[in-house]
LOPALUM-797680 format. One record per residue: x, y, z of N, C-alpha, C in turn; residue number from 1. Coordinates in steps of 0.1 Angstrom, whole numbers, padded with zeros to 4 digits. Last residue first. Layout:
LOPALUM-797680
X, Y, Z, X, Y, Z, X, Y, Z, NUM
...
This chain:
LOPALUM-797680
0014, -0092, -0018, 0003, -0088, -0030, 0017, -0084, -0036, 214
0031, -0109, 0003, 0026, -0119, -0008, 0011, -0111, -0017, 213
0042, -0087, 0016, 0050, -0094, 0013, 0040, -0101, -0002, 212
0021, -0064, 0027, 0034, -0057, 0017, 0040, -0069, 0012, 211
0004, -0088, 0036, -0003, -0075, 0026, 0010, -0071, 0020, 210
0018, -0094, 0053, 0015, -0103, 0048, 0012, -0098, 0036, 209
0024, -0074, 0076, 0035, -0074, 0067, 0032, -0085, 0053, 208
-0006, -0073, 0088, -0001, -0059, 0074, 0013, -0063, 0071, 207
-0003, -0095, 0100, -0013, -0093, 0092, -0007, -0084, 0079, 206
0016, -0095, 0119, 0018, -0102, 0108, 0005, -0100, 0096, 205
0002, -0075, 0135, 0009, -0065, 0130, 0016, -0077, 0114, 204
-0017, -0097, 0149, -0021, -0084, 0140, -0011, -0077, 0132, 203
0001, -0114, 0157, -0004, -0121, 0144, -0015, -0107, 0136, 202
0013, -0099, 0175, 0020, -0104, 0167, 0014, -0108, 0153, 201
-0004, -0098, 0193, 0001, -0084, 0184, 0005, -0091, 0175, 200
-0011, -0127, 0198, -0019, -0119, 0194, -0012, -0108, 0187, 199
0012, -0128, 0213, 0009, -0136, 0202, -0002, -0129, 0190, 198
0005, -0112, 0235, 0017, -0110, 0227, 0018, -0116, 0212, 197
-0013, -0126, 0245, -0015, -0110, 0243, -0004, -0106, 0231, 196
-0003, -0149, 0255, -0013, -0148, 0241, -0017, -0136, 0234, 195
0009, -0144, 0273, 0017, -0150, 0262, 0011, -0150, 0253, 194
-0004, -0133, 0296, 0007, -0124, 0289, 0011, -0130, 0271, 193
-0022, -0153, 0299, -0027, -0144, 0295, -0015, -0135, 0285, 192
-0017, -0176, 0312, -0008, -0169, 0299, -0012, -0163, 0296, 191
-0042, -0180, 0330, -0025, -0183, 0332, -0013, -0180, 0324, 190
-0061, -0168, 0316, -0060, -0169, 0327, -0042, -0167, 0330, 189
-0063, -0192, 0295, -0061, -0175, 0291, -0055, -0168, 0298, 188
-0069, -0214, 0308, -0054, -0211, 0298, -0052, -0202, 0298, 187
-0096, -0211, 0322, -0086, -0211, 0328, -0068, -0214, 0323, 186
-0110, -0206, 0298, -0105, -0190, 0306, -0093, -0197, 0315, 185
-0108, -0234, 0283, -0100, -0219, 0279, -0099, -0208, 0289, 184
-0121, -0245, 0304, -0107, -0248, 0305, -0100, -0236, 0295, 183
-0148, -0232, 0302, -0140, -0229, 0313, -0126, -0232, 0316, 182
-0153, -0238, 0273, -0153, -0223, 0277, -0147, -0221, 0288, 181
-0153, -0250, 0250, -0146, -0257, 0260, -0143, -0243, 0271, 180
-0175, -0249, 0240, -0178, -0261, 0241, -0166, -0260, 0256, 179
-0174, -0222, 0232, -0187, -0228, 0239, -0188, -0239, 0249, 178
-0150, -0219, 0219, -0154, -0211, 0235, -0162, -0216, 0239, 177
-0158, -0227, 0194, -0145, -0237, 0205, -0152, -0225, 0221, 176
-0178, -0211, 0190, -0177, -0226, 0191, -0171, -0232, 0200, 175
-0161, -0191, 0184, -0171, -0190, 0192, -0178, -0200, 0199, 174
-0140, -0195, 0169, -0143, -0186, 0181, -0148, -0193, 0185, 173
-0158, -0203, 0144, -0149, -0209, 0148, -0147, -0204, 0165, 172
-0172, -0177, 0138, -0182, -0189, 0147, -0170, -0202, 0148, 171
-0156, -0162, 0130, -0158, -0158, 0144, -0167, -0168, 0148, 170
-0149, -0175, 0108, -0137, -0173, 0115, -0143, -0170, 0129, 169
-0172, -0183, 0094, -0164, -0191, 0095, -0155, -0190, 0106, 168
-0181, -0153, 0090, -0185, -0159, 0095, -0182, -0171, 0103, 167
-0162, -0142, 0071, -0166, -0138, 0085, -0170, -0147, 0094, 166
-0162, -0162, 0048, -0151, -0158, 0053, -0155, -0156, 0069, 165
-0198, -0155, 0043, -0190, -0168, 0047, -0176, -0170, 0053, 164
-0200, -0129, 0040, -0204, -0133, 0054, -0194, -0149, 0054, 163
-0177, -0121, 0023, -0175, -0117, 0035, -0186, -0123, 0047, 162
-0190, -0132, 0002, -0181, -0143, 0006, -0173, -0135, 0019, 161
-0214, -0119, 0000, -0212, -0137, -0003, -0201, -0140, 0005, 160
-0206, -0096, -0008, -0211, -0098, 0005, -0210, -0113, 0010, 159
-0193, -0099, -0034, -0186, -0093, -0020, -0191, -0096, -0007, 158
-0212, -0109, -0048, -0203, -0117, -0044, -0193, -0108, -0035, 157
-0230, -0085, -0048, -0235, -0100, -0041, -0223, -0101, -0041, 156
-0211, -0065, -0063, -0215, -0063, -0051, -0216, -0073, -0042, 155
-0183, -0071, -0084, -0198, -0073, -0080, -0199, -0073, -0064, 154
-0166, -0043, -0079, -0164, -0055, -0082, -0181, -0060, -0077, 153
-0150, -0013, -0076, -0166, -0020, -0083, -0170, -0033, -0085, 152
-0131, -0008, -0071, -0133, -0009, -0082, -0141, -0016, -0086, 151
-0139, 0008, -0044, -0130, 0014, -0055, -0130, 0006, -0071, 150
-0149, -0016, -0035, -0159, -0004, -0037, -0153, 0009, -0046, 149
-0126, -0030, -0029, -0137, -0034, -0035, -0149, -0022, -0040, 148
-0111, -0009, -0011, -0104, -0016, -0029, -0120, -0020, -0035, 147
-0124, -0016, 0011, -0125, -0003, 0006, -0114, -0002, -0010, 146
-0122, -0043, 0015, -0136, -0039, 0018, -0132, -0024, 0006, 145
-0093, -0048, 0017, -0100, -0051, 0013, -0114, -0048, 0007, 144
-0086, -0030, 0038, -0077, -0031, 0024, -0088, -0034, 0015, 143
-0099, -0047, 0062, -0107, -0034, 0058, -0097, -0029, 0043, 142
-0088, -0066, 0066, -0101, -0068, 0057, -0106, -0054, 0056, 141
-0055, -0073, 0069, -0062, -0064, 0071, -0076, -0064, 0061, 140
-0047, -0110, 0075, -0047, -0101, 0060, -0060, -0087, 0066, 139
-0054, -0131, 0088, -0048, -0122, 0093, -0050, -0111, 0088, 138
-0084, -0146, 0071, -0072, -0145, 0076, -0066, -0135, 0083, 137
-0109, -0142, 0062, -0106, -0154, 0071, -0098, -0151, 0082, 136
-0112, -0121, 0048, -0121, -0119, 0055, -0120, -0131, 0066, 135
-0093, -0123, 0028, -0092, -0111, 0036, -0098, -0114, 0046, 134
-0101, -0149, 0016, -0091, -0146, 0018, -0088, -0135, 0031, 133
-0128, -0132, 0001, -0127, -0144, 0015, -0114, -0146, 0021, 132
-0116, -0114, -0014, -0122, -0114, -0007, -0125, -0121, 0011, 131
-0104, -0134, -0030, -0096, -0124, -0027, -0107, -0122, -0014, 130
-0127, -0150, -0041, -0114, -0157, -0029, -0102, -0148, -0024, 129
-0144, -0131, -0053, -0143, -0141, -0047, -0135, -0145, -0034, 128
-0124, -0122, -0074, -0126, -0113, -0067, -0132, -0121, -0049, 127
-0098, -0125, -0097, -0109, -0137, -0089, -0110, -0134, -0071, 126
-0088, -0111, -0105, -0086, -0122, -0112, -0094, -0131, -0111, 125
-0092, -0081, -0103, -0094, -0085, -0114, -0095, -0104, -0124, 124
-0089, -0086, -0077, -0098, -0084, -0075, -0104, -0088, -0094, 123
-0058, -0081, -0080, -0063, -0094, -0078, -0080, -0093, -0070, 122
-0058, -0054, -0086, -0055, -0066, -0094, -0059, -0078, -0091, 121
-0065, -0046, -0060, -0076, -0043, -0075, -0072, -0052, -0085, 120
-0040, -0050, -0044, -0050, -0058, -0041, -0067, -0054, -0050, 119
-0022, -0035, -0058, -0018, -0047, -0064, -0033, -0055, -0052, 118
-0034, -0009, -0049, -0033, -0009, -0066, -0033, -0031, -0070, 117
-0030, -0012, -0022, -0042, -0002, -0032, -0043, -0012, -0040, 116
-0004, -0005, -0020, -0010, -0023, -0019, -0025, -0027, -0025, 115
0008, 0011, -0029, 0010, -0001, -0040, 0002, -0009, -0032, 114
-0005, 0031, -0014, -0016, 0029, -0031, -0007, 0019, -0037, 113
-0015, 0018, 0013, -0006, 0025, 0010, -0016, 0023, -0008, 112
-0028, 0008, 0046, -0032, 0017, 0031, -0018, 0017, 0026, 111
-0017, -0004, 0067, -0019, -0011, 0057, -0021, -0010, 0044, 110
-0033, 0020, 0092, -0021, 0010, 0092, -0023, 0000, 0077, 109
-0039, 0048, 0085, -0046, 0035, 0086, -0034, 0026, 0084, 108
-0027, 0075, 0076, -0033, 0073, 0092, -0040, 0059, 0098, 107
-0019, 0079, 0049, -0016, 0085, 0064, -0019, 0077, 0072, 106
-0041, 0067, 0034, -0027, 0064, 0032, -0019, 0068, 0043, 105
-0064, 0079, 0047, -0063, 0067, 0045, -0050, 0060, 0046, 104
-0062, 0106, 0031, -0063, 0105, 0047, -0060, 0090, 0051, 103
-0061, 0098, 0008, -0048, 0107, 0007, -0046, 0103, 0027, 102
-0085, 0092, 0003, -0075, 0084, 0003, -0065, 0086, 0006, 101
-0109, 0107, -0004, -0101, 0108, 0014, -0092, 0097, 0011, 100
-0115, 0114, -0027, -0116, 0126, -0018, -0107, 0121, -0007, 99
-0115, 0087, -0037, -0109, 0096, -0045, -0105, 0111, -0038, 98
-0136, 0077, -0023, -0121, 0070, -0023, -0109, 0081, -0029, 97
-0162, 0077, -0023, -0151, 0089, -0016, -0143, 0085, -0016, 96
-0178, 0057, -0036, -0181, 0072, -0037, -0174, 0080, -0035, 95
-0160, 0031, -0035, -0172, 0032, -0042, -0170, 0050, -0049, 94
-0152, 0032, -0010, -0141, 0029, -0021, -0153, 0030, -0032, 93
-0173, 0035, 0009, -0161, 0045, 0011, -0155, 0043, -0005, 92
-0192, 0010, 0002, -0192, 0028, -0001, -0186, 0036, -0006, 91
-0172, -0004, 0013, -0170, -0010, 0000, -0177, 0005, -0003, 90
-0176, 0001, 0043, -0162, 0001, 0034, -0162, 0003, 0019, 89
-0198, -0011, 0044, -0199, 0009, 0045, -0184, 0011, 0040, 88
-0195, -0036, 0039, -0205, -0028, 0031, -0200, -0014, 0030, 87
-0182, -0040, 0063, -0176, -0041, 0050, -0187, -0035, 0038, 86
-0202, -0034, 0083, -0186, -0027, 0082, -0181, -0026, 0071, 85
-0217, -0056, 0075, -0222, -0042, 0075, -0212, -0037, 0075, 84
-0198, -0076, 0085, -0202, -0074, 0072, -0209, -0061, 0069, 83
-0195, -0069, 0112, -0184, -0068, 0104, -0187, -0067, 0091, 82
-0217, -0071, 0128, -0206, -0057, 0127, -0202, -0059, 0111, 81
-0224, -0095, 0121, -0232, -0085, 0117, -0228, -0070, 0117, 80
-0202, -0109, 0137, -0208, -0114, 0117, -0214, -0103, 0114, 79
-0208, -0103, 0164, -0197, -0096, 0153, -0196, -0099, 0137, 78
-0228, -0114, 0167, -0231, -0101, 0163, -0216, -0093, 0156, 77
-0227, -0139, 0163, -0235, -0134, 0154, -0233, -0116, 0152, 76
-0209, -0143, 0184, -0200, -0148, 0173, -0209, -0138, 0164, 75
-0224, -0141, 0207, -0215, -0128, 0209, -0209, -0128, 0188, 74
-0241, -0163, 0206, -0242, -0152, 0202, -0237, -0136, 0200, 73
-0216, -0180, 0210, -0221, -0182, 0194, -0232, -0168, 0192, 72
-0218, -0172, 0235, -0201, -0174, 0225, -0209, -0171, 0213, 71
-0234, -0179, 0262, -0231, -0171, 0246, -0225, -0168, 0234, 70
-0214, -0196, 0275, -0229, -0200, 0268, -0236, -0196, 0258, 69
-0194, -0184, 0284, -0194, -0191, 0271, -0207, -0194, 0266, 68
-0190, -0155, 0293, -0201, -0162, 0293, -0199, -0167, 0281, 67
-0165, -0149, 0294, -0166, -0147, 0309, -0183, -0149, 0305, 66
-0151, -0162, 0268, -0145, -0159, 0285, -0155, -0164, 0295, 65
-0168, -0140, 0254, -0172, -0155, 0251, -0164, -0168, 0263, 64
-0151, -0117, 0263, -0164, -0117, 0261, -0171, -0131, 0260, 63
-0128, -0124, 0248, -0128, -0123, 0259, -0151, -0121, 0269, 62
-0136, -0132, 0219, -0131, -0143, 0231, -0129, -0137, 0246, 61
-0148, -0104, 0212, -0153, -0116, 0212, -0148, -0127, 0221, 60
-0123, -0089, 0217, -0131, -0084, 0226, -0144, -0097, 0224, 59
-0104, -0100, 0199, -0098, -0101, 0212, -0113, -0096, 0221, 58
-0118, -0094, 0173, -0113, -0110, 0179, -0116, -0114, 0194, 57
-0122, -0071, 0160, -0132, -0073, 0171, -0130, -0091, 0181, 56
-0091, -0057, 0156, -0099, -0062, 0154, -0107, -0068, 0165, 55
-0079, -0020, 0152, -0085, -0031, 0161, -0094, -0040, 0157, 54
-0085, -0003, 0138, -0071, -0008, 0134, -0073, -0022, 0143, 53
-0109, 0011, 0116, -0104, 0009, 0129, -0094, 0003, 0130, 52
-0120, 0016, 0090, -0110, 0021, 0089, -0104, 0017, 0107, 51
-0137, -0010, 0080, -0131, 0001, 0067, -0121, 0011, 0075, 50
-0140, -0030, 0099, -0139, -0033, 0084, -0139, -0023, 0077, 49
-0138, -0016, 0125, -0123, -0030, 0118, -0127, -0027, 0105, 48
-0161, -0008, 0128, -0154, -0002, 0124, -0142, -0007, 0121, 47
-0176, -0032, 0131, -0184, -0022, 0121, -0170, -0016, 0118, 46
-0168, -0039, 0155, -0162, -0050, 0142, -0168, -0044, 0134, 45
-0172, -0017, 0171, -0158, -0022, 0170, -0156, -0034, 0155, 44
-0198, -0023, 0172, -0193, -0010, 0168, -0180, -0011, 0161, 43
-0204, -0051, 0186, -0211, -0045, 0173, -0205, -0035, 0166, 42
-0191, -0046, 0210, -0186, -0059, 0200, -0189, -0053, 0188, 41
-0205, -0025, 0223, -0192, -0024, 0218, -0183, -0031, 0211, 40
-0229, -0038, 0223, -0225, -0026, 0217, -0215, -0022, 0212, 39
-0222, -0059, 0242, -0225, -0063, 0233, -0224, -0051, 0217, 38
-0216, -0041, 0265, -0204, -0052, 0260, -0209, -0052, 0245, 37
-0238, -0028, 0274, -0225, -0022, 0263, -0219, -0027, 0261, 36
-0257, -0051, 0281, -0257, -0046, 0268, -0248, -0040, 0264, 35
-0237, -0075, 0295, -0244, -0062, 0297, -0247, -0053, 0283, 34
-0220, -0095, 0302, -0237, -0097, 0308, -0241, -0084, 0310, 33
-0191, -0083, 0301, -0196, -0093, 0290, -0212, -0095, 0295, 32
-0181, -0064, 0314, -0194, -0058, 0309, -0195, -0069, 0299, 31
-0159, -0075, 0323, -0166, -0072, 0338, -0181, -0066, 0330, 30
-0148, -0082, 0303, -0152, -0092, 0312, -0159, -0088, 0320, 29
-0140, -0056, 0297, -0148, -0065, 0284, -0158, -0080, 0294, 28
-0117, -0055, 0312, -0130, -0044, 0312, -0140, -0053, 0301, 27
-0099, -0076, 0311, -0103, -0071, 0322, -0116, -0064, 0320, 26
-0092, -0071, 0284, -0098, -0082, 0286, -0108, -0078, 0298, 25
-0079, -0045, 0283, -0094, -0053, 0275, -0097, -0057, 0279, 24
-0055, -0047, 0303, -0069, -0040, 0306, -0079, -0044, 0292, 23
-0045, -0065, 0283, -0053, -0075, 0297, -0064, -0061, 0304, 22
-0034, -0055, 0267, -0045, -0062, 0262, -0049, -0067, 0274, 21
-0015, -0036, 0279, -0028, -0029, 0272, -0036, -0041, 0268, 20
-0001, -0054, 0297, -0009, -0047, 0304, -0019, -0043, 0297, 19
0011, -0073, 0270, 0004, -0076, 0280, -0004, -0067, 0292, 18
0025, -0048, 0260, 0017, -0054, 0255, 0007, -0060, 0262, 17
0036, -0023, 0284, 0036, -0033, 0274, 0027, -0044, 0272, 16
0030, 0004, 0293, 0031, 0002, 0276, 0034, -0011, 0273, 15
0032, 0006, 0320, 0019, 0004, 0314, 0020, 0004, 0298, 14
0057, -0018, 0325, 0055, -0007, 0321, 0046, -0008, 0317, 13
0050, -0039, 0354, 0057, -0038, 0343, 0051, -0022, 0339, 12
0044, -0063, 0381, 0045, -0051, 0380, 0053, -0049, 0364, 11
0023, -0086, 0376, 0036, -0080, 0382, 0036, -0071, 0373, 10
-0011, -0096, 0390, -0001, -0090, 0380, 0010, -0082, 0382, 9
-0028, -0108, 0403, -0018, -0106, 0411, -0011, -0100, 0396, 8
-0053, -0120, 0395, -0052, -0114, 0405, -0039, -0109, 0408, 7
-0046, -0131, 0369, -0050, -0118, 0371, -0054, -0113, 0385, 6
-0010, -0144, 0367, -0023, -0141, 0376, -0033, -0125, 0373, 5
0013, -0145, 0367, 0004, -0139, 0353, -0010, -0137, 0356, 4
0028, -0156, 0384, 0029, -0141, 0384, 0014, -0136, 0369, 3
0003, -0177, 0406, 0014, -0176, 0391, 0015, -0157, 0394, 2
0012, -0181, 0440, 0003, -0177, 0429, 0011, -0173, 0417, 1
């Protein structure tokens, strides 16, 4: 039996990568056919988009895993977290940006006030594709969400192009899960470790992307 087996997982330190993302997976799987699964997709991609550090990705495909049939509705509701997320983001930068940014800068992986400052600039150029931009890619969307409400940038086209961004990326997901849902768990399955890792990887490449190309 492979060692990556989720039956059989070798033994390693509970801190590495691979044990903290396979207990997700593991627990996400066993409540994907149960309202808290679904609650906890909703909450999680509400809170990614102005101050959670966790994106709702890894809990949608694993979830989309262990009932592809759903995939596209597991995809809806994280469209629905996440734009509302970005709404209550765009608030935060709106009304309290000025009171709790100090807490922001501290404690949220990606704040800082140069990246603050140089992602309002390019909200000044062409807020649009900045936007969508954030909302596709790696690039932390909660930076995003809570800049936009700091400098006021039209509201519609914020929402505009966080559902389409959003949207695009988790009904991508969601899609491929559907169509090819049992040969994916049985990849996930067997490398699980490798994609766990890949995965940090492309989260933590997110916030160097933010300090390198604003």
């Amino acid at each position: 039996m492979s060692p990556t087996s989720l039956e059989s997982p070798s033994p390693r330190s509970k801190f590495h990568p691979g044990v903290i993302f396979r207990g997700i997976y593991d627990w996400v799987i066993h409540w994907a056919n149960t309202p808290h699964a679904r609650a906890a997709l909703l909450l999680i991609a509400f809170a990614e988009s102005s101050f959670f550090p966790l994106p709702p990705d890894i809990l949608l495909i694993a979830m989309g895993v262990g009932a592809p049939s759903r995939a596209l509705g597991f995809s809806l509701i994280c469209l629905i977290g996440s734009v509302t997320g970005g709404m209550f983001g765009y608030v935060i930068g709106m009304g309290l940006w000025v009171v709790i940014s100090g807490w922001f800068y501290t404690y949220i992986p990606g704040f800082t006030p140069e990246v603050f400052q140089k992602v309002s600039v390019l909200y000044s150029d062409n807020a649009f594709w900045a936007v969508f931009a954030a909302g596709f890619s790696p690039i932390p969307y909660k930076v995003f969400t809570i800049a936009a409400g700091a400098t006021q940038i039209n509201f519609l086209t914020f929402v505009v192009a966080s559902i389409l961004s959003r949207g695009l990326r988790f009904f991508l997901i969601g899609g491929s899960l559907k169509m090819f849902g049992p040969s994916v768990k049985q990849i996930l399955e067997k490398y699980f470790d490798l994609f766990s890792i890949l995965f940090l990887v492309l989260l933590i490449g997110g916030f160097v992307l933010v300090k390198l190309l604003l």
